[in-house]
C-alpha positions as CSV (number, residue, x, y, z in Angstrom):
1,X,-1.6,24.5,-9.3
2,X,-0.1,21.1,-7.3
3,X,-2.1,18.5,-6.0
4,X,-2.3,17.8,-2.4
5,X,-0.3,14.8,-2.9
6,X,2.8,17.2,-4.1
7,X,2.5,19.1,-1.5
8,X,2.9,16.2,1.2
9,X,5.7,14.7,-0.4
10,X,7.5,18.5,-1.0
11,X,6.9,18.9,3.1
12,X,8.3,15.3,3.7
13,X,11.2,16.0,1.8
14,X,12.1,19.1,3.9
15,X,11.4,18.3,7.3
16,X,12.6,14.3,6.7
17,X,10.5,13.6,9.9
18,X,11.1,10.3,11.4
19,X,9.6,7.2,9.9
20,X,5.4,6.5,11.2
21,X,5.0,10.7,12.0
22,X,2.4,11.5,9.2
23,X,2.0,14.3,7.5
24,X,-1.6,15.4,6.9
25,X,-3.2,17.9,4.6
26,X,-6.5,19.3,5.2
27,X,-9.2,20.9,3.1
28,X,-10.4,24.1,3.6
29,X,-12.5,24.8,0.8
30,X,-14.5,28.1,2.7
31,X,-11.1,30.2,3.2
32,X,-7.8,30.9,1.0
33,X,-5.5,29.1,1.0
34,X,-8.0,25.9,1.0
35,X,-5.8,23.3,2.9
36,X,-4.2,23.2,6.6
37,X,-1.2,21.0,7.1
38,X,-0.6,19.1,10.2
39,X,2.1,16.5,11.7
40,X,2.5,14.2,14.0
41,X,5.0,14.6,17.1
42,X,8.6,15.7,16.3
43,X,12.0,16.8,18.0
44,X,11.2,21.1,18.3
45,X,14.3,20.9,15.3
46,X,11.8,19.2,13.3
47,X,8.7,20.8,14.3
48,X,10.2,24.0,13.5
49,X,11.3,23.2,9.9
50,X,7.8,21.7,9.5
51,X,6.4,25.1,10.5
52,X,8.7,27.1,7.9
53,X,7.9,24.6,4.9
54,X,4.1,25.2,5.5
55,X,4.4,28.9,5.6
56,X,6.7,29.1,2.2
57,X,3.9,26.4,0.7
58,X,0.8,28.4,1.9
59,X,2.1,31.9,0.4
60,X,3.2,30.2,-2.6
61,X,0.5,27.7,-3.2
62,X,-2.4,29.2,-1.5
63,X,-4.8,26.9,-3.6
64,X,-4.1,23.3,-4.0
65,X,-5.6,20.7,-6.4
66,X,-7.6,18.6,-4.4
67,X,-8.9,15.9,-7.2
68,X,-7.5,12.3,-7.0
């Protein structure tokens, strides 16, 4: 199970948004998977990407580690 702090980075990594566009993880403890990503304004090139890496994350890591 990754930590929320993984996950953020492992989105950052693939979408390479421009520098101040935050990345933001949720909880969502109620529901499966138990986080909800969200991101600042980017290009649609980015935005798009952004999209795809949170759909790959959330079927492959529907349940984060939310400690620390």
């Amino acid at each position: 199970m990754k930590r929320a702090k993984e996950l953020v980075t492992e989105i950052g990594l693939a979408v390479e948004p421009p520098q101040g566009v935050p990345i933001v993880l949720i909880e969502d403890p109620d529901s499966q998977p138990n986080w909800v990503a969200a991101a600042g304004p980017m290009e649609s090139a980015l935005t798009h990407k952004f999209g795809k890496k949170v759909i790959e994350l959330r079927e492959s890591n529907p349940l984060i580690d939310w400690r620390g």
